[in-house]
C-alpha positions, 0 to 999 in steps of 0.5 A: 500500500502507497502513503502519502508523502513524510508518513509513517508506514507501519505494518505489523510482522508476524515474526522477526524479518531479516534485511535481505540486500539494500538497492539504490538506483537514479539521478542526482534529482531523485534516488530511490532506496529499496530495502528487500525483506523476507517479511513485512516490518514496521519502519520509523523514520527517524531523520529525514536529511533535510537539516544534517544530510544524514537519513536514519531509518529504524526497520523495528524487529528486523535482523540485518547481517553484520558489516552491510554498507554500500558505495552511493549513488544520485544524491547518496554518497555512501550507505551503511546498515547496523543492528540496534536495540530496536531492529536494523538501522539504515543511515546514509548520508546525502551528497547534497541538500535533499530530504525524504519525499515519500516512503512505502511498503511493497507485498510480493508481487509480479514474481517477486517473492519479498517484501520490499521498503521503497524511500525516495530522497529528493533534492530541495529547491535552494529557499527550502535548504536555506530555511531548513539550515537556518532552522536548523542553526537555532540553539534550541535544536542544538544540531551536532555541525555536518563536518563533526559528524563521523562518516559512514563506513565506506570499505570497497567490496572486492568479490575473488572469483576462483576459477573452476572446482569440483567436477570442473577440474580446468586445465591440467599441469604437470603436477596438478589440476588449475582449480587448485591452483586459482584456489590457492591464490583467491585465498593468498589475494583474500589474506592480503587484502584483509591485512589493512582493513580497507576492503570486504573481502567475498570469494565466490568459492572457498573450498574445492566445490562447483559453482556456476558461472552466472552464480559467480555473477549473481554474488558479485552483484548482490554484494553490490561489488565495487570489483570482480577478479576472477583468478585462472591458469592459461594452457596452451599447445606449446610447452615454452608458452608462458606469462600472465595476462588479463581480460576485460569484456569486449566490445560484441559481448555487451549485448549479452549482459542483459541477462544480468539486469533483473526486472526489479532492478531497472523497474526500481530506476525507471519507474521514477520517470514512468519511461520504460524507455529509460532503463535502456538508456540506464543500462547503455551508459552504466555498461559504458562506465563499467567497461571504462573502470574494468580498462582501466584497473587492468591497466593498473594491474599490468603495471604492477605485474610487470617485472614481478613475473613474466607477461604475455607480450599481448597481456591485456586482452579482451573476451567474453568471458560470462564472469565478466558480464556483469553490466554494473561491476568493473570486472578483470580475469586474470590468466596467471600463468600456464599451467603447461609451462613448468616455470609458471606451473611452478612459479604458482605453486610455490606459496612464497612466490605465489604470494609476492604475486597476490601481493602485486595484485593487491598493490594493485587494487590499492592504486585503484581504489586510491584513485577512483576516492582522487577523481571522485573529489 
């Protein structure tokens, strides 16, 4: 049921409900926030972002898993979830003067089988943030100053891809079989990421187990990935053929992307215009920037490979690859070696070497991340 602008939805559940995923999609006019749940909730609004630019919303009774956060988008600049006494507390802060325009509640409905909260957060007209602000500096309300405030917690999500497992063995050395391998090194890279405590490390496989190339996917998205790195061992048809190289997607795959745009989602985006037509446009400029950051971390992660172990002389190259599909997470492959060279065999199997090697790679998704917060400024 729809309410009307500012009010309280309250919608009594019958057991506690768990927060299944945060959403958000728009502009820097209008974002919306939608809050997927297995049950319905009552939720309290608690600060709209008009005076402080920092929207709390209470779900009451709702179980939310630990550490969920998210990079913004539109007029969000970064989200983050947490538990309280009360329930799940969403709080995010705005990237400009903007306030909750309208709040409701979703059943299931149209072959979606969970509830879903919808916040739509609006930019204000320059007089309506100019009173609301001198409001706001009153001494009676005694608001804490924006620059005081401690920010949300904006650690990127990293989502490892080892390659293979289970009854997919992948290609086979001298001394083994690729799954191992790729396993072995997701786990270096994961230790090596978590060292700092700047990143949430997900790997799409942790043990020798099978899982399906659109579900590699499918976890990187509902993570809401900030990269994708799929780790692999190259073969080849001859023995001296050695040296790491990466892909990117390319150019005549993009059309195969749609199969990972759900109708929730690009609904979300383009029912805020009533133009159907939008979500195409969404969908093309949001592959467009995705390809752009993928390029360019793999040209990051080259940079950092080179001299560190051997290349292809072609190294940056581009396919198709389903993992790579993905139309909204910059998403690299990276062949490591091959497996049918004994050096690199060797060179991988190694846990010294093997973790120098995902020492570079993580050195690599540093100066990435560092310079996507340089140009985000």
């Amino acid at each position: 049921m729809l309410c009307a602008a500012g009010a309280a939805v309250s919608h009594a559940a019958a057991a506690s409900a768990d927060l299944l995923k945060v959403r958000l999609g728009g502009d820097s006019a209008q974002t919306r926030i939608v809050i997927d749940l297995d049950r319905s909730a009552s939720v309290k609004l608690v600060s709209d972002g008009a005076a402080d630019r920092r929207v709390t919303v209470v779900l009451t009774g709702v179980t939310a898993a630990s550490d969920l956060q998210g990079k913004g988008q539109g007029l969000v600049s970064a989200w983050a979830v947490d538990q309280t006494a009360g329930g799940a507390r969403l709080q995010m802060d705005l990237a400009a003067d903007a306030k909750v325009k309208r709040r409701f509640l979703l059943p299931p409905a149209d072959g979606i089988s969970h509830y879903r909260y919808v916040v739509d957060v609006a930019r204000l007209e320059p007089a309506e943030a100019r009173l609301i602000k001198a409001e706001a500096a009153a001494p009676k309300l005694r608001l804490k100053p924006l620059a005081a405030r401690a920010a949300l917690p904006t650690r990127k999500v990293v989502v490892i891809d080892a390659g293979h497992g289970g009854h997919d063995p992948g290609a086979r050395g001298v001394q083994g079989y690729e799954k191992d391998l790729n396993l072995a090194a997701a786990r270096a890279l994961k230790a090596r990421l978590e060292k700092g405590g700047r990143y949430k490390v997900i790997m799409t496989r942790d043990a020798d187990a099978y899982v399906g190339l659109a579900s590699r996917v499918r976890t990187a998205q509902r993570a809401g990935a900030d990269l994708f790195i799929s780790l692999h061992a190259d073969s080849g048809p001859e023995a001296g053929l050695r040296g790491a190289s990466v892909y990117t997607l390319s150019d005549k795959a993009t059309a195969r992307s749609a199969q990972f745009v759900s109708r929730e989602d690009w609904f979300m985006k383009a029912s805020m215009s009533g133009d159907r037509g939008v979500s195409d446009i969404l969908l093309d400029l949001t592959q467009r920037a995705t390809r752009n950051r993928s390029a360019g971390f793999a040209q990051t992660l080259l940079s950092r490979l080179e001299g560190r172990t051997p290349l292809l002389r072609r190294s940056h190259r581009d396919a198709g690859f389903m993992v790579l599909l993905a139309p909204d997470v910059p998403a690299v492959l990276l062949e490591m070696g091959f497996i049918s060279n004994s050096q690199d065999e060797q060179l991988l199997r190694d846990p010294e070497r093997r973790a120098e090697f995902m020492d570079a790679v993580g050195d690599s998704i540093d100066d990435y991340f560092g310079a996507t917060r340089l140009a985000s400024r």
